[in-house]
MIZAKE-414919 format. One line per field, with one value per residue: x, y, z of N, C-alpha, C in turn; residue number from 1; residue in three letters. Coordinates in steps of 0.2 Angstrom, whole numbers, plus 5000, padded with zeros to 4 digits. Atoms other than C-alpha are relative to their C-alpha. Layout:
N
n.x: X:...
n.y: Y:...
n.z: Z:...
ca.x: X:...
ca.y: Y:...
ca.z: Z:...
c.x: X:...
c.y: Y:...
c.z: Z:...
seq: NUM:...
type: ALA:...
This chain:
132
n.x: 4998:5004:5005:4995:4998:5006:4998:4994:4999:5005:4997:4997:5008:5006:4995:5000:4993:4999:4999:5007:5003:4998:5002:5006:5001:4997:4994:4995:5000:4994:5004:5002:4996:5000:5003:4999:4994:4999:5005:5005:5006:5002:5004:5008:5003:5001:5002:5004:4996:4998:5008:5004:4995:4999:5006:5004:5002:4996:4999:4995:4993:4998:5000:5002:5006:5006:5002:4999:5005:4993:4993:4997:4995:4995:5001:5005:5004:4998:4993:4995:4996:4995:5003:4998:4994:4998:5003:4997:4993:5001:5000:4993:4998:5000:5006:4997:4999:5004:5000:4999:5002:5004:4998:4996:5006:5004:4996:5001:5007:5001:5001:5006:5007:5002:5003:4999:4993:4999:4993:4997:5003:5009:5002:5005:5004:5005:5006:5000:4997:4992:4996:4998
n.y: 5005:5007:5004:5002:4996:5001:5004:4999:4994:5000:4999:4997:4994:5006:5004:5007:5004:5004:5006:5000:5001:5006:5005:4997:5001:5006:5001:4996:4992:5000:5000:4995:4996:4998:4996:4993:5000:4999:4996:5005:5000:5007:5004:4997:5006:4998:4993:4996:5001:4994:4998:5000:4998:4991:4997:4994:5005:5003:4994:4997:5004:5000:4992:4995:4993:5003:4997:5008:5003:5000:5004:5003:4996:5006:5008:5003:4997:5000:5003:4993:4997:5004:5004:4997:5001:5012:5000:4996:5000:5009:5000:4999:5007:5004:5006:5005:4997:5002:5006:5002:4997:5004:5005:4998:4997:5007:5002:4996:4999:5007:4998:4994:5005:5008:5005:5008:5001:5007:5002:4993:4992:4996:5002:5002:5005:4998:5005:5005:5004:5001:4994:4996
n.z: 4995:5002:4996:4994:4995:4999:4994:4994:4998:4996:4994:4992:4997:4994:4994:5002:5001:5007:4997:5001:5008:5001:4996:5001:5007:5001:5002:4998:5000:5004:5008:4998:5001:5009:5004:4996:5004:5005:5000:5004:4998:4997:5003:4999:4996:4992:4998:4994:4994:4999:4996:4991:4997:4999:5000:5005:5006:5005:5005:4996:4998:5007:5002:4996:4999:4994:4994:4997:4991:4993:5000:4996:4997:4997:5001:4995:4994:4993:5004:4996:5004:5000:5003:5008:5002:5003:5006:5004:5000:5001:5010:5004:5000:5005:5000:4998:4994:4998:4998:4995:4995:4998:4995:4994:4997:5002:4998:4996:4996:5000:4993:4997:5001:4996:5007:4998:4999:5001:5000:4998:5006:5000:5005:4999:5004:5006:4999:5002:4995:5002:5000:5006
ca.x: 5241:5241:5231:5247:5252:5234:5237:5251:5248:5230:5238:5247:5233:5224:5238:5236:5251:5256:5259:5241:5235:5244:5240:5220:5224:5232:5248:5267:5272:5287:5269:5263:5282:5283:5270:5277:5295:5291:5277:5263:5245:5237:5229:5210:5208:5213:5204:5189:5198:5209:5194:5186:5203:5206:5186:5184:5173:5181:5176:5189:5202:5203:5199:5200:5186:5174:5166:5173:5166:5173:5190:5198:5210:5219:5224:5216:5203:5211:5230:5242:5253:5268:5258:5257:5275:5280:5269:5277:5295:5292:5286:5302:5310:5315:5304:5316:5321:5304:5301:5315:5309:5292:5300:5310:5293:5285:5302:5299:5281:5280:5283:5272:5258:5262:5265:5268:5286:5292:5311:5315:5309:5295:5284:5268:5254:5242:5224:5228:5241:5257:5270:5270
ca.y: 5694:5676:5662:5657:5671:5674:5659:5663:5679:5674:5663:5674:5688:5674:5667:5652:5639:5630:5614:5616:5618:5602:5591:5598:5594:5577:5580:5584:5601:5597:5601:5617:5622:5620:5628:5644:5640:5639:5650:5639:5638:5622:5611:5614:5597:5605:5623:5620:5611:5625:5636:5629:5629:5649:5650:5660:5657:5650:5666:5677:5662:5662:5682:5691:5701:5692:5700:5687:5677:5678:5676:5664:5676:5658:5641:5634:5642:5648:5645:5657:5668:5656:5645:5654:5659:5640:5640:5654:5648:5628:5635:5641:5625:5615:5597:5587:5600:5600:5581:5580:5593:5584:5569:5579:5587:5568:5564:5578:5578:5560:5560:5574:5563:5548:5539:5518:5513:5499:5492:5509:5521:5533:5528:5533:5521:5522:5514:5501:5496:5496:5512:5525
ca.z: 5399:5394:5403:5412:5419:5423:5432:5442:5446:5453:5465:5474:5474:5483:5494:5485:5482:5464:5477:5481:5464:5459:5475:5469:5450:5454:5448:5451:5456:5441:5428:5436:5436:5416:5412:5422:5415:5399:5399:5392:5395:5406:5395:5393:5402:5419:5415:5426:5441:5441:5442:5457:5464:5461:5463:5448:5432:5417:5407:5420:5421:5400:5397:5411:5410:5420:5436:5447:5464:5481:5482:5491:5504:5512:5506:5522:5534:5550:5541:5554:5548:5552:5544:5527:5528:5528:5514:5505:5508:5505:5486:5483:5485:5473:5471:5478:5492:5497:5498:5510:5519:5521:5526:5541:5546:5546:5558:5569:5573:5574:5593:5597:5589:5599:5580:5584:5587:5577:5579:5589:5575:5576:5562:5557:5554:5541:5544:5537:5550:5538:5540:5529
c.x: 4998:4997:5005:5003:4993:5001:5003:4997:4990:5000:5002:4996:4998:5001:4998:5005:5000:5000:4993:4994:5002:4999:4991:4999:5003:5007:5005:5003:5006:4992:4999:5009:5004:4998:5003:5007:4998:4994:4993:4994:4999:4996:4993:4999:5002:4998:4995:5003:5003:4997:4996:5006:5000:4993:4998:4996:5007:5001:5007:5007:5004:5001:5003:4998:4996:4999:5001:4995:5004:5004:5001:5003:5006:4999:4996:4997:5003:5006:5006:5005:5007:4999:5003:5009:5004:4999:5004:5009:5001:4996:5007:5004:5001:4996:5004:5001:4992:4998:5002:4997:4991:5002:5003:4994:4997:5004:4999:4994:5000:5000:4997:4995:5000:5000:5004:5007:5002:5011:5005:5001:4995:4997:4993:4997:4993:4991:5000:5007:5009:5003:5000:5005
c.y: 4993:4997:4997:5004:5004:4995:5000:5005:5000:4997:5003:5006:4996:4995:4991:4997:4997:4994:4998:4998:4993:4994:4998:4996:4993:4999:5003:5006:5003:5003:5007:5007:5002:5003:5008:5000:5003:5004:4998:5000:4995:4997:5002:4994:5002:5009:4999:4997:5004:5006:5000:5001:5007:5002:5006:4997:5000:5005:5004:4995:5001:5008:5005:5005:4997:5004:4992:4999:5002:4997:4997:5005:4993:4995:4994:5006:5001:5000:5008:5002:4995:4996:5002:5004:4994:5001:5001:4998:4992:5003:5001:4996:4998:4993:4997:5001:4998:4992:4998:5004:4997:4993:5001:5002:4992:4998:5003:5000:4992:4999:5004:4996:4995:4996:4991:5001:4994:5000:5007:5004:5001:4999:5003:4998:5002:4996:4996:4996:5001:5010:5004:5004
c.z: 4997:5007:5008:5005:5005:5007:5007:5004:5005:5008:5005:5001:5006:5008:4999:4999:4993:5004:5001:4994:4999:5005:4995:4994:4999:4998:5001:5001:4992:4993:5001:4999:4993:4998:5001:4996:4992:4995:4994:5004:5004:4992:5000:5004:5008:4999:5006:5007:5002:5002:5006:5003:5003:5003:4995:4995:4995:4997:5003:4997:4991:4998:5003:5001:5001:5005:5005:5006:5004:4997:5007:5005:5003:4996:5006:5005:5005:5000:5005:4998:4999:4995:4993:4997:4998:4993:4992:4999:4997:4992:4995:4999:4997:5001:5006:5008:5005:5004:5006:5004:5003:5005:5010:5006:5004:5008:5007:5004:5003:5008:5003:4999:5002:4993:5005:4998:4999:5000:5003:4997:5003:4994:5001:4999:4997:5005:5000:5005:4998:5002:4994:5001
seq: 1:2:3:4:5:6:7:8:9:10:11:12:13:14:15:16:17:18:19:20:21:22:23:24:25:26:27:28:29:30:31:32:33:34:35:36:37:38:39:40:41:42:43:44:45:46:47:48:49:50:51:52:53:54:55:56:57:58:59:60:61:62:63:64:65:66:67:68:69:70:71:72:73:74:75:76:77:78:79:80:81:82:83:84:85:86:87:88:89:90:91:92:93:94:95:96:97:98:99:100:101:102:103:104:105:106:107:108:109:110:111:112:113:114:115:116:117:118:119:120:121:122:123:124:125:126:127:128:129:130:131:132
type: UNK:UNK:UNK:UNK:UNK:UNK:UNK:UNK:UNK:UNK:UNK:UNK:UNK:UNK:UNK:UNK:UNK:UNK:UNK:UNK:UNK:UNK:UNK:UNK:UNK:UNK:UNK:UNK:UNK:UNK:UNK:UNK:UNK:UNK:UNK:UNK:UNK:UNK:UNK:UNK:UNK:UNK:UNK:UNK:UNK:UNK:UNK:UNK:UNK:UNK:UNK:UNK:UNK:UNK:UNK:UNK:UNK:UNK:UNK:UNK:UNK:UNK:UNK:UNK:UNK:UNK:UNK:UNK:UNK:UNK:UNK:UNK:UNK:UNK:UNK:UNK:UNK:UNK:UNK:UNK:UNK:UNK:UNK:UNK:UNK:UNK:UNK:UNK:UNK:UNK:UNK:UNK:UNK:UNK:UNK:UNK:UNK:UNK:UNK:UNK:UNK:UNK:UNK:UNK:UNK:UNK:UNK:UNK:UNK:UNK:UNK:UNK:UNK:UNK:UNK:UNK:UNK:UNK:UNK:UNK:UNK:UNK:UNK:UNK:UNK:UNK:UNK:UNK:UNK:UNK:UNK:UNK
């Protein structure tokens, strides 16, 4: 088994996300979805990130014959099944699909939270005061 498939295949052991991994590792979900495309390794500059992420050692993440640590079982503590199917359905997405679909979500709660209402939008405000 390579490092990459490794990779993936830890994720969903773990009920972990590529979108998570990549928020986690700072970068686009369009990098995480390379490596898997084109079946290539991460760079060694994001193995141990990736690591605390999965919660495994490095030894495991690169070998896999390490005696691992707890595993993760959720991407968040307390995460409801709804929840986690969202999860699992919003990966299959493509980049772009997602985005709007964040936006719409953004559109729709907006009102539920009481967001500030400028020029007869619902908008929400940052800390800083401006709309994001």
């Amino acid at each position: 088994m390579t490092i990459c498939e490794r990779l993936f295949e830890e994720l969903d052991r773990r009920g972990l996300t590529a979108y998570g991994l990549c928020r986690h590792l700072g970068v686009a979900t369009s990098v995480t979805t390379g490596w898997k495309q084109r079946g290539t390794d991460p760079p060694a500059k994001y193995v141990v990130r990736i690591c605390e992420f999965l919660g495994c050692s490095i030894s495991y993440f690169l070998t896999g014959s390490d005696t691992e640590p707890e595993t993760k079982k959720s991407p968040a503590p307390g995460i409801s099944e709804n929840g986690r199917e969202m999860l699992e359905l919003y990966e299959k997405l493509p980049e772009r699909e997602q985005i709007l679909l964040i936006g719409r979500l953004q559109e729709m709660t907006a009102p539920l939270l009481g967001e500030v209402k400028k020029g007869g939008t619902t908008e929400a405000a940052s800390s800083s005061g401006r709309a994001v």
